[in-house]
N, C-alpha and C positions, 0 to 999 in steps of 0.2 A: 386951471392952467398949471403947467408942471410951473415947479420954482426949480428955479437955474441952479445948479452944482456948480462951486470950485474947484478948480481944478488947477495943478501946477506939477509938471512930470522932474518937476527937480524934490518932490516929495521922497526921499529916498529910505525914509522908513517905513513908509506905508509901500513904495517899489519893490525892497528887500525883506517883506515882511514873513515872507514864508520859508527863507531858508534861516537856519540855524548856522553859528560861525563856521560851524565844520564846513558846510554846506555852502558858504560865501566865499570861503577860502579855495574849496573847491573848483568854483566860477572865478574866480581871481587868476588858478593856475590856468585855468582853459583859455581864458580870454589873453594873459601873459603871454601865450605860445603862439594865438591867431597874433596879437598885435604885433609879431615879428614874422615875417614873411617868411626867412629864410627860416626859420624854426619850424612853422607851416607846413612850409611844401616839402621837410626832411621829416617831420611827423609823420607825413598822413606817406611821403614811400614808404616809408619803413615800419606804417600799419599794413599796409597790403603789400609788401614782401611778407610779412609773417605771415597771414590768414593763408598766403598762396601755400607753403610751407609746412601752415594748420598747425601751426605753433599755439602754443597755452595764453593767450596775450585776451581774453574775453573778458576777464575781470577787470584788465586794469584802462579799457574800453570803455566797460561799465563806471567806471569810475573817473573817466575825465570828457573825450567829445560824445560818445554813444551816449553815454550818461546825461550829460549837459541837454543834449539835442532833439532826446528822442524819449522816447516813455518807456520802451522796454521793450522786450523781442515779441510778445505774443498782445493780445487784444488784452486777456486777463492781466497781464504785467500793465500796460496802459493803461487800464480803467484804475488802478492807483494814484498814476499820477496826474489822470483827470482829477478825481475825487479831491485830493490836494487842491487841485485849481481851486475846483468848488467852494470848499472852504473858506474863500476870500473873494467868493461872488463873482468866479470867471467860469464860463463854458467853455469846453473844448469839443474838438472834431479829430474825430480817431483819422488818421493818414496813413495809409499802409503806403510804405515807402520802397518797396523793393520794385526793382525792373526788371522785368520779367524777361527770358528768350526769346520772346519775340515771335513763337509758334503757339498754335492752338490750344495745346492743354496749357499751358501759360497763361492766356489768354481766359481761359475756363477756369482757371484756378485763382486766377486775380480779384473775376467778379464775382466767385462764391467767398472770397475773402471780405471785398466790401463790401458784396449782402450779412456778411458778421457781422461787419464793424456797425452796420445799422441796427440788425437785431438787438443786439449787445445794448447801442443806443438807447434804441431806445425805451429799455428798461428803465434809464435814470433820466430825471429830471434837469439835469447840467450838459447833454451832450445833444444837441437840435437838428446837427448838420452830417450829412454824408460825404464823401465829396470823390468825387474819380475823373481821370486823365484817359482819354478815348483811348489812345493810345496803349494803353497796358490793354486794354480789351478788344483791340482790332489793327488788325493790318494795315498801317497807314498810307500804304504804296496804292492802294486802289483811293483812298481819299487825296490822295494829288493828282490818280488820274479826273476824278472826277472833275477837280477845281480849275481843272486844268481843258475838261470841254472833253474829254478825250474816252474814246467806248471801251467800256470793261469786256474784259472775256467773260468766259461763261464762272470760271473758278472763280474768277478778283470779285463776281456780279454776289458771288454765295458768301465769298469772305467778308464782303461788305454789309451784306443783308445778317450776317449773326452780328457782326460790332453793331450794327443799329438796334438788333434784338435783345442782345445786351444792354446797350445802353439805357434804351426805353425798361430793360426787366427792372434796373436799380430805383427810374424815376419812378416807377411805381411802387419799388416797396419802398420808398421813402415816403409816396404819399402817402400809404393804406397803414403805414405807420405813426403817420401825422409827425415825420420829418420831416426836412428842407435838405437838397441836394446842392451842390457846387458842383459842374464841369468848369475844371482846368483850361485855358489858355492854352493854344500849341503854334508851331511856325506857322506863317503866315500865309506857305503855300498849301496849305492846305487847310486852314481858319474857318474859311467859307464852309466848308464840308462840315465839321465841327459844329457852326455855327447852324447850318440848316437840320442837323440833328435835336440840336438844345431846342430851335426854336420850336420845332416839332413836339417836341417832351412839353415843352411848355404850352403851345396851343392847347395839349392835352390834360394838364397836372395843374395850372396856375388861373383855373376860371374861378374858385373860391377863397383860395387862397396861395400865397406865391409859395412855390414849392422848389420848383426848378433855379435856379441862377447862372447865367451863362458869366462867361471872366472877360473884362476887357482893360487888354493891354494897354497904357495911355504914353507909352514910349514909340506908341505908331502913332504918325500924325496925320492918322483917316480916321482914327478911332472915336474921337468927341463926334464924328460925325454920321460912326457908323452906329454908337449909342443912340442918338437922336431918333435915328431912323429905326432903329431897333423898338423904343419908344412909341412912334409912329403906328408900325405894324402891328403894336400886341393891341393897340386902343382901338384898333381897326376890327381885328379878329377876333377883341373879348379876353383877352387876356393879360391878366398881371405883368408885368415884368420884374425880373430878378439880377439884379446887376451889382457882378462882384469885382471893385474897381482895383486892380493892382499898374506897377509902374511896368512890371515887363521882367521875365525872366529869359530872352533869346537874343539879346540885344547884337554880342560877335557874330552869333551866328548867321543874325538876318545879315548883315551887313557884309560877312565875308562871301553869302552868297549873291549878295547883292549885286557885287565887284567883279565875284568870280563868271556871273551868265549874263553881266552888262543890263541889270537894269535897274531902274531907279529905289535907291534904299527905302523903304517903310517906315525908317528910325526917324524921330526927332532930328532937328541939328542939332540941340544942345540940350542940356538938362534941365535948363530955366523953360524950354518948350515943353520938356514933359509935367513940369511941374505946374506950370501953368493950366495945362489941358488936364493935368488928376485933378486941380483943384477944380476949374471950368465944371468937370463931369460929377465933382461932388455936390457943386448947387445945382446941377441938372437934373441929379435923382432927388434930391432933397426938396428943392423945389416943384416936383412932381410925383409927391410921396402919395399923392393917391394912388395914381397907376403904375410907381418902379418902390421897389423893395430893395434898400442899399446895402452891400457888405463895404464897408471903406479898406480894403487890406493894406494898410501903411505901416512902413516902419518911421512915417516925418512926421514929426512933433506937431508943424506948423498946418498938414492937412486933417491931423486929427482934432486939432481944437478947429480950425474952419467946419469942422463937421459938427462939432459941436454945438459951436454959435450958428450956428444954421438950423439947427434942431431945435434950440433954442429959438430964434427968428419967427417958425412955423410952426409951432406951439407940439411938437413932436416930443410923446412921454419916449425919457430916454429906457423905458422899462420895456415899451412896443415891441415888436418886430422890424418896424418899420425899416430901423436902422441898427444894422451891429457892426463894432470894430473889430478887426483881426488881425494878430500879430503870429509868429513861430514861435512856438517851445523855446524857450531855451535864450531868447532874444527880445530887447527892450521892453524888458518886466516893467521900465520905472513909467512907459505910457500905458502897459498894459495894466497893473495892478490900481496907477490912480485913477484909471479912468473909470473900471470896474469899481474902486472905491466909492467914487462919485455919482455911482448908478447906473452906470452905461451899458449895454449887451453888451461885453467882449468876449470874444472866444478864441483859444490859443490852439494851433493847428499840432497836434501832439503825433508825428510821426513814428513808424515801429515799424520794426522786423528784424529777423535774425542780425545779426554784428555785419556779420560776413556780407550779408545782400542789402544793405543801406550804405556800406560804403560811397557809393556814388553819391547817393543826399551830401552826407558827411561832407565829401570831397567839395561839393556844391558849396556848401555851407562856410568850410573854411575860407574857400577862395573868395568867397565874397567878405567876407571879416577881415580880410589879412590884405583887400588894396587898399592903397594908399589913403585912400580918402572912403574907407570904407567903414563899415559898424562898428568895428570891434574898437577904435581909438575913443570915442566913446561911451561905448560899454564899459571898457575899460577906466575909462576916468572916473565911472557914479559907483561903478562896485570897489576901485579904491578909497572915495570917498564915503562912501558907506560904514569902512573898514576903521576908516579914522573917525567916523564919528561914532560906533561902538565904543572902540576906544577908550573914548573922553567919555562917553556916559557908564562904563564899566565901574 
C-alpha cells in the first residue's frame, strides 16, 4: 500500500527551490506589475505598440512576462526549461502557443509543429503529454455548423474532414510514441463537435492503455453530467477514458453570447457551483480509476489536496498514471513543486513561441493575475515571503 506523503503548499523553500535570488527577484518584479492593474494593462499596450513598430524590446521580454511565462521561442529553447522542471521531479508538456491565421497552411503548419513537440518528447523521460486545441488545426465555422444540425457544403464537408485527419494523425503519433494527448476545451457551441472527435480518437487509442484525454470545463453546469455520461459510453465501447478536469477558460464569452442570442447561459451561477462540481468530478474520476484516467488542472490549493486524499482513500500509487496534477509555467510553483516533492505526477504546461506571436497567451495571462480577486495577490504574497525568509537565513 502506498504510504501517504505530506504535504503543505505554504512550504516555500521547497516552492522556490529552483530559482536562485536573481531569478526570485525577477518573479517579485513580474508579479509587482500583474498585482497593479493599471500598470498591467499600460504594460502589456505598450509591449504591442512596440512589436507593431518591431522595436528592439525581445530582450527585455525575455526577461520579465515572456521570460516568466513561457520556456522560450523555439521547442529546443523549451526543452531547457523542461529539463530544469525535471530536476525537481516535475514533467512538463511542450504548449506551442501561437494562433495562427486561421487559413490552411496555418492550420498545416500548427500540426507539423505539435507533431515536434511530441517527437522532441518523446526522446526524454520528463515530458509524457502532447497536447493540441482543434482549433489551431481546423476551421471551426463548419464545427458549429455541424452542432448546430445544419448541412455542410461540399468545401466546409473537405475542410472538416482534414481538421478530423489531423487531429486523428496527432492521436496516433502520440500513441505509436507511447505518449498521452490532451484536446483542449473550446466554446460551447461548438463542444459537441470537439467532443465526438476526442471520443472517436479515443475509441480508437485508449483500448490498452489511456492515451487520449478529452478537457472538461466544470464552470458549465452540464458538465458533471456530461462526464458521467462520457464514463458511461467508453465502458460500453471498451475503452479507457481520459479526463482532463479544468474550471473553464470562456467564462465572458459564453455569457455575453448567451445575452446576446437569448438563450440560457452554460455558466455556473456562482463560483462555489463550479467549485463544487470540480471537486464532485474529482471523486468521480478518482473513484472510478479503473476506467477514467485523471489530469486535475488546478490552480486551488483545496482541489488539489481533495485529490490527494482521494488517491490516498483508493489506495492509488501517487507514481501511476493514474492520476497527474497540472499547473502553467510560470504559476503557483508553491502547489506545483510540493506536490511533486511529495511524489505526485505533476506536469507544468511550458508554452513557447516567437515573442511577437504569444502575445495573446501573455495578454491572457496577465489579465487573469491582475483582477481583483485574481492569482497574482497571492503569488505575490509567497514570493514576498520567500524573499524575507532568505533574508533571515542569509
Amino acid at each position: 500500500m502506498p504510504t501517504k506523503p505530506t504535504i503543505s503548499f505554504e512550504n516555500l523553500e521547497i516552492a522556490f527551490a529552483s530559482k536562485t535570488d536573481a531569478e526570485l527577484k525577477r518573479t517579485h518584479l513580474v508579479f509587482s506589475l500583474l498585482n497593479n492593474k493599471t500598470l498591467s494593462d499600460i504594460g502589456i499596450a505598450l509591449t504591442h505598440f512596440a512589436l507593431k513598430l518591431k522595436l528592439p524590446i525581445k530582450w527585455i521580454m525575455k526577461q520579465t512576462m515572456f521570460g516568466h511565462f513561457c520556456g522560450g521561442e523555439t521547442i529546443q529553447e523549451s526543452i531547457k526549461a523542461c529539463e530544469s522542471l525535471a530536476n525537481y521531479g516535475i514533467e512538463a508538456i511542450l504548449d506551442y502557443s501561437v494562433e495562427g491565421k486561421g487559413d490552411e497552411e496555418s492550420f498545416e503548419k500548427t500540426t507539423e509543429e505539435i507533431r515536434q513537440t511530441m517527437v522532441a518528447s518523446a526522446k526524454t523521460d520528463y515530458m509524457p503529454f502532447g497536447v493540441i486545441k482543434v482549433t489551431g488545426l481546423g476551421d471551426y465555422h463548419p464545427m458549429i455548423k455541424i452542432q448546430a444540425g445544419e448541412p455542410l457544403t461540399v468545401e466546409e464537408q473537405e475542410a472538416y474532414d482534414r481538421t478530423k485527419a489531423r487531429v486523428d494523425m496527432l492521436c496516433k503519433t502520440a500513441h505509436d510514441l507511447g505518449l498521452k494527448i490532451l484536446i483542449d476545451a473550446e466554446e460551447s457551441w461548438f463542444q459537441d463537435t470537439v467532443d465526438e472527435l476526442t471520443y472517436d480518437a479515443m475509441e480508437k487509442y485508449n483500448k490498452e492503455r489511456c492515451v487520449v484525454y478529452n478537457t472538461y470545463q466544470m464552470y458549465r453546469h452540464d458538465m458533471l453530467g456530461r462526464l458521467k455520461k462520457a464514463k458511461e459510453t467508453a465502458a460500453q465501447k471498451g475503452y479507457l477514458l481520459g479526463a482532463k478536469l479544468v474550471r473553464g477558460a470562456y467564462m465572458e464569452k459564453e455569457g455575453e453570447r448567451a445575452e446576446r442570442l437569448k438563450y440560457p447561459s452554460p455558466i455556473q451561477p456562482n463560483k462555489q457551483a463550479t467549485d463544487h462540481d470540480y471537486n464532485a468530478a474529482v471523486e468521480f474520476c478518482i473513484s472510478n480509476h479503473e476506467r477514467v484516467f485523471l489530469m486535475c488542472g488546478s490552480h486551488n490549493e483545496n482541489s488539489n489536496l481533495l485529490a490527494t486524499a482521494l488517491m490516498d482513500k483508493y489506495n492509488i500509487d501517487p507514481k501511476s498514471d493514474q492520476v497527474f496534477f497540472a499547473q502553467l509555467y510560470g504559476m503557483s510553483d508553491n502547489i506545483s513543486f510540493n506536490l511533486a516533492n511529495a511524489g505526485y505526477r505533476v506536469v507544468k504546461y511550458v508554452p513557447y513561441g516567437p515573442v511577437e506571436k504569444v502575445m495573446p497567451y501573455l495578454t491572457r495571462r496577465a489579465a487573469e493575475n491582475s483582477s481583483i480577486a485574481g492569482q497574482s495577490s497571492r503569488e505575490f504574497e509567497l514570493i514576498k515571503r520567500e524573499m524575507k525568509r532568505r533574508k533571515a537565513v542569509a
